[in-house]
N, C-alpha and C positions, 0 to 999 in steps of 0.2 A: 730455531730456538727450541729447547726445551719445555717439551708441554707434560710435565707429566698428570698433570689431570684430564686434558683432551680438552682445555678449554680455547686453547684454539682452532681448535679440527673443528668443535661447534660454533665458534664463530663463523668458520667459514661457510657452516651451513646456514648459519641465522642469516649472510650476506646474502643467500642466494634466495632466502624465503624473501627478505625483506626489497631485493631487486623487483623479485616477481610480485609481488603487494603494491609496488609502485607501477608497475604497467598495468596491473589490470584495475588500479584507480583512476591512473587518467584516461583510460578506456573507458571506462564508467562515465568518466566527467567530460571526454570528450559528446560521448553518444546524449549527454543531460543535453548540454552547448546546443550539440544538434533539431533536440527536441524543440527547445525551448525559441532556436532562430528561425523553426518552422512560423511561430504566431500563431493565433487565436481563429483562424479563419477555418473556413470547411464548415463541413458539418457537426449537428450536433454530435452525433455518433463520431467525426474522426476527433472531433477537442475533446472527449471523454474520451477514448484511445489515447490522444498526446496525453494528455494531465495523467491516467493510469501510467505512461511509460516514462512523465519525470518523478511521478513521485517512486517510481521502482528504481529508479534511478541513484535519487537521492536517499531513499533506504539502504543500496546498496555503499554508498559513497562516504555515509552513518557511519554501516558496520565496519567498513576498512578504515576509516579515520579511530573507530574505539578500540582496535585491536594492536592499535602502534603498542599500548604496553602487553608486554606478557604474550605476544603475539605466536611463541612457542615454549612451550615450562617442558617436556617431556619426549622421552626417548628411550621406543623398546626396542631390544637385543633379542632376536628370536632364535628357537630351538635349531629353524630350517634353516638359518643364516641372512636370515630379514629383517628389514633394519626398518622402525616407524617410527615418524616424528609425530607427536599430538601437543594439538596447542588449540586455539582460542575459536578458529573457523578451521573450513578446510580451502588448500592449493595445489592448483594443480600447475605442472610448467606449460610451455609453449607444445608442448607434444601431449599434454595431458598427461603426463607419469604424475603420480602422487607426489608430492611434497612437503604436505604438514597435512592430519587426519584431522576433525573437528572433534573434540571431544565426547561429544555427544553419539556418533555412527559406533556403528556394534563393533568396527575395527579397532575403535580404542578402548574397549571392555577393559582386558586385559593390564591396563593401567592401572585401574581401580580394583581391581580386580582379583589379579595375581599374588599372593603369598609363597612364601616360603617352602609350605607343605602341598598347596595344589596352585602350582607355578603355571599352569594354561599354555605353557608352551615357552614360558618367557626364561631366559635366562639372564637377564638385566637389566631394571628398570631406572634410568635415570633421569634426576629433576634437574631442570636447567635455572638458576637465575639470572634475570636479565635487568638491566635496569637501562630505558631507552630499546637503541639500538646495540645494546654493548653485550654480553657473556658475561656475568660476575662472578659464579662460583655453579659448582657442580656438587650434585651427592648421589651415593649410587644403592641402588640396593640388591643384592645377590638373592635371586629365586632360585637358581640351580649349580651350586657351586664346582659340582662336578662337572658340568659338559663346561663351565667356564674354566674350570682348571686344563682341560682338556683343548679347550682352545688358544691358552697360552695369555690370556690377557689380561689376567689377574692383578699383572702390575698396576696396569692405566686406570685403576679405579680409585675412588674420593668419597670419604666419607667413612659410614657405617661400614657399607660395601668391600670397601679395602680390609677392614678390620674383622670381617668374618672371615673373608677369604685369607687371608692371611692365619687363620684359628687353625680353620680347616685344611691348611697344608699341612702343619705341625700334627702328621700322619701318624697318630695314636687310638688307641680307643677310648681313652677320656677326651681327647680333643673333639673327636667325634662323635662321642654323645652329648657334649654341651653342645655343640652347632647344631644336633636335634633337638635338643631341649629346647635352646632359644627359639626358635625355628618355631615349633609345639605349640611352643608358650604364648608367642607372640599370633602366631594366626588363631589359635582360639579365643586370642582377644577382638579380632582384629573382625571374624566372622561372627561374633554374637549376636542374639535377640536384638535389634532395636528398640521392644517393646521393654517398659523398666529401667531402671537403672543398673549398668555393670561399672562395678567397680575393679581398675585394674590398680593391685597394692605392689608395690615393689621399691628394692630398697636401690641406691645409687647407680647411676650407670648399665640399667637392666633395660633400657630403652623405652619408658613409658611415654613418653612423650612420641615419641615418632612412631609408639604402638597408637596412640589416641588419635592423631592426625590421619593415621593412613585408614583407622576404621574411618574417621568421616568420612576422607573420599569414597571407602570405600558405601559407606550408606547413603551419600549421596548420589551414589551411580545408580547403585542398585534399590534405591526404594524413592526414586526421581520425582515418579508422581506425587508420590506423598509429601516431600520434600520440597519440590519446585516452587510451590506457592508459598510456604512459609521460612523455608531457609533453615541454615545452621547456624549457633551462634558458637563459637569458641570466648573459653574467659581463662587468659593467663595472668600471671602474677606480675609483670611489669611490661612498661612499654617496650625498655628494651629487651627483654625475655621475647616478644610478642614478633621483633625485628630478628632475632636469630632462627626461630622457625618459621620464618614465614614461607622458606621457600618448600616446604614439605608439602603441604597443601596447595597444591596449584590452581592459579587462577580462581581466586576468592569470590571476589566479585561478579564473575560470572556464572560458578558454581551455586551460587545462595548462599555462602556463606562470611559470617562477620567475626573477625576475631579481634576482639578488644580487652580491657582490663576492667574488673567491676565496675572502678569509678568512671569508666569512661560512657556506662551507660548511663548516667546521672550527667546532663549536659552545663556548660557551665562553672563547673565546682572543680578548684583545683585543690589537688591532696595527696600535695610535698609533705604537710608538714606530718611528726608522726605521733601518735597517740601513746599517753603514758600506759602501759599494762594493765595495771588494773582498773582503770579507764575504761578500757578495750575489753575489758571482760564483762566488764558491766554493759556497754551498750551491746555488745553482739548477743546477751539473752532475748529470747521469745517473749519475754515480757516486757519490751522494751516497745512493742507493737503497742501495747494497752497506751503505755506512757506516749506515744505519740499519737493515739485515736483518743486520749483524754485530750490533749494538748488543744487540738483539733476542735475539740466538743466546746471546749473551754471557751474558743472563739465564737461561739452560738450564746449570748448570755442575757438573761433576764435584766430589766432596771428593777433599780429599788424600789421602786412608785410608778404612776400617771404622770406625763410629763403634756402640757400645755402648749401647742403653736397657733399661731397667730400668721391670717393670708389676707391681704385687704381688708381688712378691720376683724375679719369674722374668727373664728377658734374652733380648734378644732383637737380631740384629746390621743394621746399617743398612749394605750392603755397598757397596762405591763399585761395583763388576761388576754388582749389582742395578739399581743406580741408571741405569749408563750403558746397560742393558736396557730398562729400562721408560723412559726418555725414547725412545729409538730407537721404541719399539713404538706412543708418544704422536704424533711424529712423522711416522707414515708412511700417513696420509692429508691428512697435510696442512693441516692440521687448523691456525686461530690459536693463535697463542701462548698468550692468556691462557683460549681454550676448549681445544685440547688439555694444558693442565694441569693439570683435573677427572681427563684419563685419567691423567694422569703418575702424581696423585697417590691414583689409584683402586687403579692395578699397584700398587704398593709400599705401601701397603695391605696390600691380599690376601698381598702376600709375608710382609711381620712376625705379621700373625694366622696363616698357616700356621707359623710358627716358636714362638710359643709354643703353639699347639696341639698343636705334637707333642712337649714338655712335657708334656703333662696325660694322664695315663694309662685314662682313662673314655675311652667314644666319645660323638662332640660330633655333638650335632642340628643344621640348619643355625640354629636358633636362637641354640644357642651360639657359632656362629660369629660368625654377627652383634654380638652383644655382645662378642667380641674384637674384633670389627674396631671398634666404636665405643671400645674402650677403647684401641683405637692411634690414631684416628681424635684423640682428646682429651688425647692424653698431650705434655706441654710440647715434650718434645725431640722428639718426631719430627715435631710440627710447623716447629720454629725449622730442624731439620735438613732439611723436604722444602721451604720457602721458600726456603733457602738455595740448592737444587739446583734449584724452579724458580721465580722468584717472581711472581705477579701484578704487574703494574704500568701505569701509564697512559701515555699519549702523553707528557703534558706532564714527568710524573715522567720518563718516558723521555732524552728529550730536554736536557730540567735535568740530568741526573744526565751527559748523556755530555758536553756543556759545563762544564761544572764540575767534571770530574773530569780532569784529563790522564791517565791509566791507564788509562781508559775511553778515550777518544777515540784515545791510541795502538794500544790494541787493534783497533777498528772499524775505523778508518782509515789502515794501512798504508802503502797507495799515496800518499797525501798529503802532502809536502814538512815537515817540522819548523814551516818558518816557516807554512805554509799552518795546521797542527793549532794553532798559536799563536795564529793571527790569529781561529781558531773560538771558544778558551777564554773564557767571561763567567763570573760568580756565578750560582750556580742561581736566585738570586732577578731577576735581571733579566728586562726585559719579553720578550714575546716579538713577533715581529716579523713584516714580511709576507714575505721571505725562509722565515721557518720554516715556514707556513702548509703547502707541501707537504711539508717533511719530516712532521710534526704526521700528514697526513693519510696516508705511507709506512707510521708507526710504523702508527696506528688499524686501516690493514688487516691489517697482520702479527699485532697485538696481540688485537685484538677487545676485545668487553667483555669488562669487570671482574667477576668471579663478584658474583650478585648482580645484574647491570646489567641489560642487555636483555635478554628471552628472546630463547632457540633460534632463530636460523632454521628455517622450515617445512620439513621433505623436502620432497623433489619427487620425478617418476618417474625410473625409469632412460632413457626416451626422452625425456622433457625433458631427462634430462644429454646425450645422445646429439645431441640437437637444438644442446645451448649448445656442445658440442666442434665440431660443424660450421659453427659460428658464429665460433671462436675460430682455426677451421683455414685458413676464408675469409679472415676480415680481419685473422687475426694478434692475439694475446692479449700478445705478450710479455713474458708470466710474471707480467703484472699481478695477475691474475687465473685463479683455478679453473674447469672447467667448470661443478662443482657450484654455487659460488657464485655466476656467472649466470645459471644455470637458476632459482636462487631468488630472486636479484634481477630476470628476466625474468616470476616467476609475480606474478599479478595477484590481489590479496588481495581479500576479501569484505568491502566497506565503502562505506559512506556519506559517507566524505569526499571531496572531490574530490583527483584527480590531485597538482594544487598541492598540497594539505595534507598531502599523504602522501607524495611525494617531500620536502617540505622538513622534517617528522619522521625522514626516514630517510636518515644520512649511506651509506648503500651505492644508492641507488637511480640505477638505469640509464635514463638520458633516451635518448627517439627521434631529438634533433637538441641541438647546443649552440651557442648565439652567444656569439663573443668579440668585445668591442670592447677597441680599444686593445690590438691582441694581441700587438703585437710587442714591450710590455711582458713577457711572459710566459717564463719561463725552461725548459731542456728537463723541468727538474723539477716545474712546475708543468702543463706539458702532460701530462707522467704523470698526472699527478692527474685531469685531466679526460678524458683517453683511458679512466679507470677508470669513469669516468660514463658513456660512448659509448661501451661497443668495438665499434660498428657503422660507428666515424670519420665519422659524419655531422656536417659541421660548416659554420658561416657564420664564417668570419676577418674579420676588417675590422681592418685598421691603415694608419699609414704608418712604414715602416721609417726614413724620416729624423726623426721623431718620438721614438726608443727613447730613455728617459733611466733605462731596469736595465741595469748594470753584465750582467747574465745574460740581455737578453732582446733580439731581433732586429738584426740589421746588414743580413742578406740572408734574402730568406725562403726560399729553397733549402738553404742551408745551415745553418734551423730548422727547418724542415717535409718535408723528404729523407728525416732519417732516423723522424720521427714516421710521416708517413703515404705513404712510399713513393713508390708511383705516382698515389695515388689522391687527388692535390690539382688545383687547378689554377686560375687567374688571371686578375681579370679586375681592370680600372685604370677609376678614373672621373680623368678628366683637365682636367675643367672648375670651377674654384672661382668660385660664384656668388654664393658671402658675402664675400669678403675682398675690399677695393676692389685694382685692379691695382697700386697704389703700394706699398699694403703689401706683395701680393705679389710685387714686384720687390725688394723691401730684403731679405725672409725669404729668397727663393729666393738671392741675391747672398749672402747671408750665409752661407745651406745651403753652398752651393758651397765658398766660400774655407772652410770649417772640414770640408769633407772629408767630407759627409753626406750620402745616397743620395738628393737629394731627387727628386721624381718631377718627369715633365713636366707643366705644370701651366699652363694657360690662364683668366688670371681672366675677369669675362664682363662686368665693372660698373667702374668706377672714378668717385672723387668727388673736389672740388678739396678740396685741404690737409687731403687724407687724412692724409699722415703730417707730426709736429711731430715735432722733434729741438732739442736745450737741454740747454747747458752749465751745473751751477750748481755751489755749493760745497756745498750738504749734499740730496743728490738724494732723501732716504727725505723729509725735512721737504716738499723740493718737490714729490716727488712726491704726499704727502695733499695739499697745497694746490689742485693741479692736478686731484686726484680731485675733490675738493670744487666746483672750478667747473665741471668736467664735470659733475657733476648737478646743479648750480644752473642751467643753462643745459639742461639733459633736460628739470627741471622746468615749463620756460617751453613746450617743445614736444613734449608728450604723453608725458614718461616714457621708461625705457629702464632699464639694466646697463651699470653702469661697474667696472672692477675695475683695482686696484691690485698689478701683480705686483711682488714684490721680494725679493732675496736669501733665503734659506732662514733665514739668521741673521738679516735685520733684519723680520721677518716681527710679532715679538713689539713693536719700538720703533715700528713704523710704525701696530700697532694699537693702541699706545697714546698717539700724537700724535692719532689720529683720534677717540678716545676723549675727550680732554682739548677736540676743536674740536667736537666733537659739537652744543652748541647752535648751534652755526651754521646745521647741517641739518633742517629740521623733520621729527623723526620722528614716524611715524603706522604705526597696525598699514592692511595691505592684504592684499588676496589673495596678491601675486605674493610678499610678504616671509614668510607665514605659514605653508610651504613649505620654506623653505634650514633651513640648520643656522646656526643662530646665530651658533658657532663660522667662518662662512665673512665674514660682513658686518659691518664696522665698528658702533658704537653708535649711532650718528646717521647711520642711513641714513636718506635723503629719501626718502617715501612717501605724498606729496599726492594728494586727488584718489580718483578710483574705478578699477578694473579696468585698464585696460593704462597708466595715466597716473605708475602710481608709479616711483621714482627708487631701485633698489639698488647700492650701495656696498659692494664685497668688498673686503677684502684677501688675496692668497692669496701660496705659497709659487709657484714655474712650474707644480710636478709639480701639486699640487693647483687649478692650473686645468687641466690636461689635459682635453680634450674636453667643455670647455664654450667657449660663445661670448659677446663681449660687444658692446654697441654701442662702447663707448670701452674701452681698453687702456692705461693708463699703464704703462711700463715704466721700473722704476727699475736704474740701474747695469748697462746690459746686461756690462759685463768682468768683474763677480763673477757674475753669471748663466751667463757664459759657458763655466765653470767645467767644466762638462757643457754641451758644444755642443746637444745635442738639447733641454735644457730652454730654452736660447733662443730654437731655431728655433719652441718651441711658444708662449712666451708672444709674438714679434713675429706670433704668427698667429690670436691670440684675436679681435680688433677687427674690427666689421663695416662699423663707419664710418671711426672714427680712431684711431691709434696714434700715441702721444704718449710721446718715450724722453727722460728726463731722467738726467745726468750727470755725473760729475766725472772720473772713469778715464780713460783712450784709448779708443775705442772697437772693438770688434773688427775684425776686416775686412770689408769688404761692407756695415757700418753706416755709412751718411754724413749727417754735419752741415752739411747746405748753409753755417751760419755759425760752420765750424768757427773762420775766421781774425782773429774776435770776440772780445772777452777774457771770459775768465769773470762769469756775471750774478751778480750778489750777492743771495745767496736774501732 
């Protein structure tokens, strides 16, 4: 059969890893058997031998039952003609030849290792996905293009990989200096400081992404210590964004790191629905933190008066002077809202059982005491009364309640223009949004849990606090955060679960480095949120600012990142786009420009003939499925690919239901590459003929929701309602690797040209 990825040559080595995985677990699980049909007898000294040799047993039997997934990601092509597998542990076969390296052994450096410009020896690195036991796709990356050309095998490559190699035949001197540039560009991103934030700026198809992931690895390997106990957190811009790279970064979970989506660190909160614009400008300012530590405060509140209870005949007075004592005294360590309100409501307490006790004319044991206090502790009103003054509550409640309240929100938010507190108000019942996602995760710190929730935080020493204040004095805390509570979220608990599982259990956990892609999405309120996660500001940025389609999130990155991280940023530009053909990138860049968009300088490095089609019709969503539809009937005929259909936000629901209705048209088949997306992202009749890289996917998306994916064909329907939000345009004319296809009926914006504009309109 025809493999021109090599994905089945690595099946048949994952067959042989996976054979050998299974002999030497029931060897393991034989020898447990053994142990264990010995018995309890002997001596002390040989039953602590037995127990030492099953629990080694059972660790072992652990680790080869957790490494079924992902059991091999990786595959280096060496200069000397050596060939290493790295995955998850190491094996060896029945003769002891190597079989798969552990990631970890200095044999797999070179993995993480190796770039472009000081290649270690390696001349090509590839990531294997696997899902189970199976192979699902391949991607390769060229470290030495020369001794690969030289060895002839330039075809058999997937991915990036193909796609340099294939630059670098096209034996020119400009061809040749862009493969160094990229090259350049890319490992100076890729070896940077840890220490700060780098920001990597670049416009479409310049590879930031696969620049960002492989520095993780690569910071992971190489600054492990540092790393191992707090992990990486990666934050992309969609789930399904998050499922197309996943296999760049290998083996997540056992590396320390977690890649998820803002809101997915906010547990609980779903945030489909989407936020009006100017909404979203408003909640993602910095002063939207005051507004939810008012909100907060607001919950802490004085009565109008003394209020009177009554406990077996006797009385006893709930004094508003008490009250406003024992919150101040709850208070003044600092202490979350809903944990210093145990103390609030501990004082005032103590106080009413002092008051009827000095009623009662016998002298009280502290027994009796106790038993007063539980009898105020139980009594209707002074609970209804100490809720009132201070009450537990949750984020979401939080938040609902100060939306849905105008009393509330005028109280909180002050500073806030009349019409700005208007534009906030929804029904408590409404969704909540990704907008909210940072306030949500404001409230959670101020708030803490809910009595009953999570336990205690663990003390720590006073030179652990002393250590996190000169932690917070260096890089600047800005009131985020406590000493104390970094000191605790810095101590490293006694467990057996890895890094991954125990950062992503614990919405306070402090990572050693964070990657944002797509970051100029990100509002200053949302960088709060993640500065809470780093306050060591280690961080990898990767955006392009003429991309930004939040109302709240980058225009210029100085004037987003100035006041976050001070001095301590700093920038570096990939300037070369080696996916998008030059045509495309002359219409996006032409288009960036007349609508006033920062786009970056931008050098494509490939161009193909009638890259881009342009067509006038009368009903452009119906033309547009049409158009998808022949795009991958014609994939179909030559090996497969991603076609995706961008259109209007509004016509997103009609266009997936013409494609729904044409659906037998496409022969759908389950495949690897479709068994992967979100169902929600791909028409019903997606074409998926054929085995491993041959099948044919058909999406329909909104623009926002292709953000930072890429396709071989790009229908773009109506660019003048798209246009709507210039930045959502520039991204969907920048998806296509091959061809960009804009179908019509509007005027078209500026910088979009219709070679046959002067044509009449084609009758759909």
């Amino acid at each position: 059969m025809n493999d021109p990825h090599g994905i089945d040559a690595e099946q048949a080595v994952l067959d042989v890893m996976f054979a050998r995985l299974d002999t030497v677990r029931a060897e393991a699980e034989r020898r447990l058997a053994a142990t264990r049909r010995a018995g309890p007898s002997g001596s002390p000294q040989n039953r602590s031998e037995r127990d030492a040799f099953a629990s080694l047993y059972e660790d072992r039997i652990a680790q080869l039952d957790a490494v079924e997934d992902r059991l091999c990601f990786g595959k280096l092509d060496l200069a000397d003609k050596t060939r290493l597998y790295v995955g998850r542990i190491g094996l060896s076969d029945a003769e002891h030849a190597p079989l798969l390296t552990d990631w970890r052994a200095p044999a797999a450096r070179a993995f993480y290792a190796a770039t472009a410009a000081e290649p270690s020896g390696v001349v090509l690195r590839r990531h294997l996905t696997t899902r189970g036991r199976k192979v699902t796709a391949v991607e390769d990356d060229v470290l030495d293009i020369r001794a690969l050309q030289e060895a002839g095998s330039g075809g058999e490559l997937a991915g990036e990989g193909a796609l340099l190699s294939a630059l670098a035949a096209r034996r020119t001197g400009k061809m040749t200096d862009i493969v160094a540039t990229i090259q350049a560009e890319q490992d100076a991103a890729i070896r940077a400081p840890m220490t700060g934030a780098l920001v990597v700026q670049g416009g479409p198809g310049t590879g930031k992404t696969a620049v960002a992931l492989h520095r993780a690895a690569y910071l992971l390997y190489h600054h492990r210590e540092q790393l191992e106990s707090s992990g990486v957190l990666i934050i992309g811009p969609s789930s399904s964004f998050l499922r197309y790279i996943d296999h760049v970064l290998p083996s997540l979970g056992e590396t320390g790191a977690i890649a998820t989506t803002l809101s997915g660190l906010v547990r609980g909160v779903d945030t489909t629905a989407r936020e009006d614009d100017a909404v979203a400008a408003i909640k993602g300012r910095t002063a939207m933190a005051r507004v939810v530590a008012n909100a907060v405060r607001e919950r802490q509140r004085l009565p109008k008066g003394d209020q009177e209870v009554s406990i077996d005949g006797r009385t006893a007075v709930i004094r508003r002077a008490d009250i406003a004592d024992a919150q101040a005294r709850a208070r003044r360590d600092g202490a979350q809202h809903n944990v210093a309100r145990a103390a609030f409501a501990k004082d005032m307490v103590g106080r009413l059982a002092a008051q009827f006790a000095e009623q009662l004319d016998s002298h009280l044991d502290p027994e009796d005491m106790r038993e007063i206090e539980r009898d105020v502790r139980d009594c209707r009103e002074v609970k209804v009364a100490l809720n009132l003054a201070w009450l537990p509550i949750t984020p979401r409640r939080l938040l609902a309640d100060l939306f849905s309240r105008p009393y509330l929100l005028d109280h909180a938010a002050p500073r806030l223009t009349r019409a700005e507190r208007a534009l906030l108000g929804r029904p408590a019942s409404a969704p909540f949004t990704d907008a909210d996602v940072p306030l949500l995760d404001e409230a959670a710190e101020l708030l803490g849990e809910m009595p009953g929730g999570a336990p205690p935080p663990s003390d720590v020493s006073a030179e652990e606090v002393d250590f996190a204040k000169q932690v917070l004095h260096t890089f600047g805390g800005g009131g985020m955060i406590t000493a104390k509570d970094l000191a605790r979220r810095m101590a490293v608990g006694r467990t057996r679960l890895t890094v991954a599982e125990r950062a992503s259990q614990d919405r306070t956990w402090t990572f050693g480095h964070i990657v944002v892609d797509e970051a100029q999405e990100l509002s200053p309120m949302a960088w709060r949120m993640l500065l809470r996660r780093c306050p060591l500001r280690s961080f990898t940025i990767v955006g392009d600012v003429a991309q930004t389609a939040s109302s709240a999130g980058a225009r210029w990155w100085p004037d987003m990142l100035d006041p976050v991280f001070g001095e301590h940023w700093t920038q570096r530009d990939l300037t070369v786009s080696y996916r998008i053909p030059a045509s495309v990138a002359e219409i996006a860049q032409a288009y960036g420009r007349a609508a006033g968009l920062p786009v970056s300088t931008l050098t494509a490095a490939r161009d193909l003939d009638d890259a881009v089609l342009v067509e006038r019709v009368v009903d452009p969503v119906s033309a547009g499925v049409a158009r998808a539809r022949a795009h991958a009937a014609r994939l179909v005929g030559s090996g497969g690919g991603r076609v995706v259909l961008i259109v209007p936000d509004e016509d997103v629901a009609r266009a997936r239901s013409l494609a729904a209705a044409a659906a037998s048209v496409l022969a759908a088949a389950a495949s690897p590459s479709n068994a992967d997306r979100d169902p929600s992202d791909a028409t019903p009749g997606d074409a998926a003929p054929g085995d491993h890289g041959e099948a044919v996917v058909v999406s329909i998306l909104g623009p926002r929701e292709a953000k930072g994916l890429e396709y071989d064909v790009a229908v773009v329907v109506e660019p003048a309602a798209i246009a709507r939000r210039p930045g959502d345009l520039y991204v969907a004319l920048t998806r296509p690797t091959s061809i960009l296809d804009v179908v019509y009926s509007l005027p078209l914006p500026a910088g979009v040209r219709d070679p046959s504009a002067n044509t009449p309109p084609a009758a759909d």
